[in-house]
N, C-alpha and C positions, 0 to 999 in steps of 0.2 A: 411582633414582626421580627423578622431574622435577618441581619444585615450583616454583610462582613466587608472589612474596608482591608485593602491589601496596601502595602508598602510598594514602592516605588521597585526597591528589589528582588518583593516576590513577584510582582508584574513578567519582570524580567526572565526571573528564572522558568516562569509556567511559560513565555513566549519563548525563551532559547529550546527548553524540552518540547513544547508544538513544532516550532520549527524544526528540529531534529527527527520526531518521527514524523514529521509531513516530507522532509524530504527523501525517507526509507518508503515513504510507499508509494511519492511518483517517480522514485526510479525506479521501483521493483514494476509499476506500469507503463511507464516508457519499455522496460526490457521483456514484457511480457509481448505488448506491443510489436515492437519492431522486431520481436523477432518471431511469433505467429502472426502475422499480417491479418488472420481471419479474423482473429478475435474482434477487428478495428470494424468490421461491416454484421457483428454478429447479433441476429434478432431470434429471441429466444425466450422463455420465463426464466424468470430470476433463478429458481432451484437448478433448471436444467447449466444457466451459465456457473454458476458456483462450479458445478463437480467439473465443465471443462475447462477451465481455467485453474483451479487444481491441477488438474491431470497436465497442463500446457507448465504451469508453474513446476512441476516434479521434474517433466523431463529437461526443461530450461534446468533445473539444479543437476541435472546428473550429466547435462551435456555440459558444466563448467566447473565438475567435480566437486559441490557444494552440499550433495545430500549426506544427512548423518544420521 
């Protein structure tokens, strides 16, 4: 059986890197959010919401001068 016992510090450090990117992507959805208000009521299949939330995410980058 395969067990692995983590240090009190690696706890740590896997929790501060969760908490880092969990915080990058509810503000990238707060921002997607608040600022296409549709997205907030939007009923759809999963496939079709990907590509517009993309396309909402693009232009939200180029209306804050962020695409590269």
């Amino acid at each position: 059986m395969y067990s692995t016992t983590w240090s009190t510090g690696d706890t740590r450090t896997y929790n501060a890197l969760l908490h880092g990117l969990r915080c990058l992507g509810e503000r990238g959805f707060a921002l997607l959010t608040g600022r296409w208000r549709a997205l907030r009521h939007f009923t759809t299949s999963p496939r079709k919401i990907g590509h517009i939330t993309k396309a909402a995410l693009t232009l939200t980058r180029i209306e804050h001068g962020r695409l590269s």
